[in-house]
KOLNUMAR-398152 format. One record per residue (C-alpha): z, x, y; residue number from 1. Coordinates in steps of 0.2 Angstrom, whole numbers. Each point is the difference from the previous one (the first is absolute). Layout:
// residues N
vexpa Z=Z	X=X	Y=Y	k=NUM
...
***
This chain:
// residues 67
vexpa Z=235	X=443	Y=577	k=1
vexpa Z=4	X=-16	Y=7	k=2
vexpa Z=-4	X=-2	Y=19	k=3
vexpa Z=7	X=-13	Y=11	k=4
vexpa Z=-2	X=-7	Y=17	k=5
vexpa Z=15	X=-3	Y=9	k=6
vexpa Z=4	X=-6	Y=19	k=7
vexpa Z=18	X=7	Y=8	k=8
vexpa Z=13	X=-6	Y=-6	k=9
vexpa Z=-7	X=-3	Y=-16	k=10
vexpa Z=6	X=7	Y=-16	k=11
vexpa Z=-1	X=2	Y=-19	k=12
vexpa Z=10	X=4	Y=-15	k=13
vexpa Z=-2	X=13	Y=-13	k=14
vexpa Z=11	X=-7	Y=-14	k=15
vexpa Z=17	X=-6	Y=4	k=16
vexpa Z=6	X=13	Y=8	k=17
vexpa Z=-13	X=7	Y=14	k=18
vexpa Z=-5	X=-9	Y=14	k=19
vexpa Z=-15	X=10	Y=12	k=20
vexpa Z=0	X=-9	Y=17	k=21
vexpa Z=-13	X=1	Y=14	k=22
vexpa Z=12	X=3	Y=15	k=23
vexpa Z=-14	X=3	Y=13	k=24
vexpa Z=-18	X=3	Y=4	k=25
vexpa Z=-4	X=12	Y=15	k=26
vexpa Z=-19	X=6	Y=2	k=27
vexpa Z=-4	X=8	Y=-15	k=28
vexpa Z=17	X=3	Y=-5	k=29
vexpa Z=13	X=-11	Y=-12	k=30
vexpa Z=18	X=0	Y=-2	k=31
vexpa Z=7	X=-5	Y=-18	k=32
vexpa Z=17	X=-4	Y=-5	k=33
vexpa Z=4	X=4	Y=-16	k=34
vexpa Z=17	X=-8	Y=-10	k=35
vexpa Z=3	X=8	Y=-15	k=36
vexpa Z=14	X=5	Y=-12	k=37
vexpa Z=8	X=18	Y=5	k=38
vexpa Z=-5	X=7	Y=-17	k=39
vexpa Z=-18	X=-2	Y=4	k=40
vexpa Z=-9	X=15	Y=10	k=41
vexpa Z=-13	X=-5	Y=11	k=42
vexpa Z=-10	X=14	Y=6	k=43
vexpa Z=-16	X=2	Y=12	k=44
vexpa Z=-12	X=7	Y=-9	k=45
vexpa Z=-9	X=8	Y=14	k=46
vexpa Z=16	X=11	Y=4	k=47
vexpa Z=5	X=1	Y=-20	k=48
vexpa Z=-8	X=17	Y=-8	k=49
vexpa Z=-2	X=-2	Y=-18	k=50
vexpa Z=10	X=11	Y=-12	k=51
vexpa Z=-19	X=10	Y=-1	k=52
vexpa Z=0	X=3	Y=17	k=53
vexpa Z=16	X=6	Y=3	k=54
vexpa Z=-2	X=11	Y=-16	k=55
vexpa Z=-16	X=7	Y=10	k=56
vexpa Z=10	X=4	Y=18	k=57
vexpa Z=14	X=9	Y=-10	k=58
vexpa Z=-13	X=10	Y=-8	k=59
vexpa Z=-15	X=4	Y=12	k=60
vexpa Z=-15	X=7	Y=-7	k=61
vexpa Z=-1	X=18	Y=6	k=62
vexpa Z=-13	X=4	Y=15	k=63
vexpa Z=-19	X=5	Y=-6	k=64
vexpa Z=-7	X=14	Y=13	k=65
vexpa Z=-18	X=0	Y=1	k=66
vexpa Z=-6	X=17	Y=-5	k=67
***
């Protein structure tokens, strides 16, 4: 992983084609713009569920009563 130190306003490429932008930064949140080609996806991770996860929430485990 390459990490980076960037002040608003500042921005970096990724290839030719992306472009990730510091737009703000508000207390302990940033804001990025990101320019990319429409046939890119960009997804947050933290709201994304991996095709494991959603394979589990179709199909709970059945509930275990203590006996």
């Amino acid at each position: 992983m390459l990490v980076l130190a960037r002040k608003a306003s500042e921005a970096i490429k990724i290839g030719d084609a992306i472009t990730v932008k510091v737009i703000a930064i508000r207390g302990g949140q940033v804001k990025i713009g990101i320019e990319a080609p429409s046939g890119i996806r960009i997804i947050r991770v933290e709201t994304h569920a991996t095709p494991r996860e959603e394979g589990a929430a179709a199909h709970p485990a059945p509930e275990v009563t203590p006996q």
